[in-house]
N, C-alpha and C positions, 0 to 999 in steps of 0.2 A: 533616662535618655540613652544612656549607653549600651544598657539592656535591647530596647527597642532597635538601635543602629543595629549591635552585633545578630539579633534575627533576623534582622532585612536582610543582612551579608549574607545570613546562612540561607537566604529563602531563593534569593539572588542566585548565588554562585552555586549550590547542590543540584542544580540540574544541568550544569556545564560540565562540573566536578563527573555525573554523570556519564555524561557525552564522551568525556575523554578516556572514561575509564572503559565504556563499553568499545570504543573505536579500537581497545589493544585487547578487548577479551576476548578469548577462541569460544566461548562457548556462555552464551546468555539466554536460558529457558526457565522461568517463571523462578529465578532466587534474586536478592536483593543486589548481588553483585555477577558478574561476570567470573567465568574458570577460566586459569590458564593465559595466556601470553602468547599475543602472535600480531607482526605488521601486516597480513595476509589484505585485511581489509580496504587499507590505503593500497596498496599494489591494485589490489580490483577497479575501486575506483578511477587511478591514474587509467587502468588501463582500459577503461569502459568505453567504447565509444562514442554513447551518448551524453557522457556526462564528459567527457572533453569538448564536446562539441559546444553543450551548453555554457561551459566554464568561459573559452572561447569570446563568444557572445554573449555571458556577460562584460565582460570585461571591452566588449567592444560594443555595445549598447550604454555603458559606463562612459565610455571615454570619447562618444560623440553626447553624449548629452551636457559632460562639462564646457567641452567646447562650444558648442550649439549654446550653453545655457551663459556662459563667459560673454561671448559676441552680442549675444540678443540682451542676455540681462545688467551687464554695467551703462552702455548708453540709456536703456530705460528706465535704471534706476537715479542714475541722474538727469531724465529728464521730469520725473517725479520728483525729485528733492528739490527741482530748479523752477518748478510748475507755479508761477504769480498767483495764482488763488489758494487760499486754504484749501475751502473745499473742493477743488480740483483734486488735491493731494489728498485727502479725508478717500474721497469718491475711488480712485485710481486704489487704495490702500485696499479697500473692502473688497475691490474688483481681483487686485493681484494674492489676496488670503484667500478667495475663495475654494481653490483647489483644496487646503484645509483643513474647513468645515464642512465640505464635499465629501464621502466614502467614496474611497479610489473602486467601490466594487460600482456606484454610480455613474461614474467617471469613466468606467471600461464598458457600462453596457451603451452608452452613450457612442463611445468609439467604432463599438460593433454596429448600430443603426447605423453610423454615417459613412463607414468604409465599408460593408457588405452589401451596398447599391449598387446598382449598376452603372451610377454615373463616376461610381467612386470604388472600384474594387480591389481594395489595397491590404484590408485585414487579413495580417497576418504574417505582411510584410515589416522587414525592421526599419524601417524610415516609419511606421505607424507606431513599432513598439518604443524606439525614440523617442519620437512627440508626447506619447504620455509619459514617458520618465520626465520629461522636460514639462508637462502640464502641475507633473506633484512635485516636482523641486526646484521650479524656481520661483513658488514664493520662498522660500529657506535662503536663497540667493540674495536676491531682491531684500529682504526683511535685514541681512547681514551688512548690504553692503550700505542703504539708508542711512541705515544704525550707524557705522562708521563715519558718514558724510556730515551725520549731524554733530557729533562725537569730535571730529577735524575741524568741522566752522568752516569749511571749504566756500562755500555763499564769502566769508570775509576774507578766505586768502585768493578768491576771483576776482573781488573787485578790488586789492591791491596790484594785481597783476596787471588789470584792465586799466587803471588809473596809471600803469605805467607805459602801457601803447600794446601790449598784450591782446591778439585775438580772439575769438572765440575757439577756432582749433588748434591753437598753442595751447592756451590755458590748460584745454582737455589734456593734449598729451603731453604737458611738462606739468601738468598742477593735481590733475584728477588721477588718471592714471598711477602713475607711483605712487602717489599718497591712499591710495586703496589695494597697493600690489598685496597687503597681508591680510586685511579682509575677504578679497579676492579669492584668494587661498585659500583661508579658512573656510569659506561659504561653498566653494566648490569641492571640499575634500567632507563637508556634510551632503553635498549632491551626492559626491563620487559613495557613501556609505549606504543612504538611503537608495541608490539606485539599485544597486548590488543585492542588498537585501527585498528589495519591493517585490509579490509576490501575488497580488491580487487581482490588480490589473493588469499585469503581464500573462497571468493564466489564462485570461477571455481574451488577449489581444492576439499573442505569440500565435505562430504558425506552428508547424511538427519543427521547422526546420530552422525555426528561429525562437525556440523555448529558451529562455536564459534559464541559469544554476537554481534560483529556487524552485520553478515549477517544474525541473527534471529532478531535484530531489524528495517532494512529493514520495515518484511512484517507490523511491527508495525504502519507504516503510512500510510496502506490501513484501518487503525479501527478506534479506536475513538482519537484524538488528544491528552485528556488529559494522557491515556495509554501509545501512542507515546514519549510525553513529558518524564514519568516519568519512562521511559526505556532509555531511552537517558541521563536521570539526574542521571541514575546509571553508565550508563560508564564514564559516567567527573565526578564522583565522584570518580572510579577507576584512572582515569589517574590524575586526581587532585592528591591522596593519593601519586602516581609515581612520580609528579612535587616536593613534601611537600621532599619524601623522597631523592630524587635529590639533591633538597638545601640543606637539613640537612647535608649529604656527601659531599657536596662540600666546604662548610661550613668547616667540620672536617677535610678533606684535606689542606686546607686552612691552619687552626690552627698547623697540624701537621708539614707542610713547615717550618711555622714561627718558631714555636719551636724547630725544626733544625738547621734552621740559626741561 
């Protein structure tokens, strides 16, 4: 078993180990390592101005689809958890996983029929490339925040509230609300990683002028390797900061449970 873990590690991490070591080598032509020592690479990068642009617009395709996915998906999520039929909630489950078991390369040619119409001429635009970030992450949203509602027993601390003269939009915002602020977090800082890194459906959606950081890092591995590299060692360094802050919240969920009980 131990044997087995310690190859995953090395199967895992030797092609990062990689990345990193190629992002500072002056000079990488067909040997197993890199020659030489130089930040030349990240400089070019920063200074590129396409790949600021994209940087940019991820980061701002990121940070409307949390928003967008927060507003849209905690009222829905509880109104699924809240939903009087089983199978209403069965039904609504399978409806909001489907993104899923969908390939997001399905899901963008889709995007393309429906905004490259003439009734509908929008591909390309980032309110289109939005919505699909927002089509593949919020079941992850969704699925997180359930989880927690059933996890709380919130159904029985509503209708203590309710038996006490408690409304329906009290309840929400003194019962629902804060008792899901670290799922919340959690689930959206899984948005905020997967959006970041998504790559497939962004390729067939994005405009020239709204390509987010992965599909401008593409054309990165037609140039020089060590540039490639340390374009690549900025996105895992974005989704690395996404993993850090993950823990950290789940961590303080955690502590908060305990301190409950």
């Amino acid at each position: 078993m131990a044997l087995a873990t310690y190859l995953y590690l090395v199967y895992l991490f030797t092609p990062i180990a990689l990345l990193l070591i190629g992002s500072v080598g002056q000079v990488w032509f067909n040997t197993l390592l890199p020659s030489g020592f130089t930040t030349e690479w990240y400089i070019q990068v920063a200074n590129d101005g396409s790949f600021q642009r994209a940087f940019w617009t991820s980061l701002k395709v990121c940070a409307l689809t949390c928003v967008i996915g927060a507003a849209v998906g905690v009222p829905l999520a509880y109104a699924i958890y809240r939903a009087a039929s089983r199978k209403a909630r069965a039904a609504a489950r399978i409806i909001y996983l489907l993104p899923i078991a969908v390939p997001p390369l399905v899901l963008a040619f889709g995007f393309v029929l429906v905004f490259s119409s003439d009734t509908l001429p929008f591909l390309g635009s980032l309110w289109v490339l939005v919505g699909g970030h927002l089509v593949l992450t919020l079941p992850y949203l969704l699925q997180t925040l359930i989880g927690d509602m059933r996890h709380l027993k919130l159904a029985e601390v509503e209708l203590a509230a309710e038996s006490l003269g408690a409304g329906a939009t009290r309840r929400f915002l003194d019962i629902v609300l804060p008792s899901l602020r670290h799922s919340l977090a959690s689930g959206l800082i899984t948005v905020a990683a997967l959006s970041i890194g998504e790559f497939q459906l962004s390729n067939l959606v994005a405009g020239f002028l709204t390509r987010p950081y992965p599909v401008v890092l593409l054309q990165a591995f037609y140039g020089a390797t060590g540039f490639a590299c340390a374009a690549t060692v900025v996105l895992l360094a974005l989704a690395l900061l996404a993993s850090v802050g993950g823990a950290l919240t789940a961590r303080g969920a955690q502590g908060a449970y305990g301190a409950g009980a």
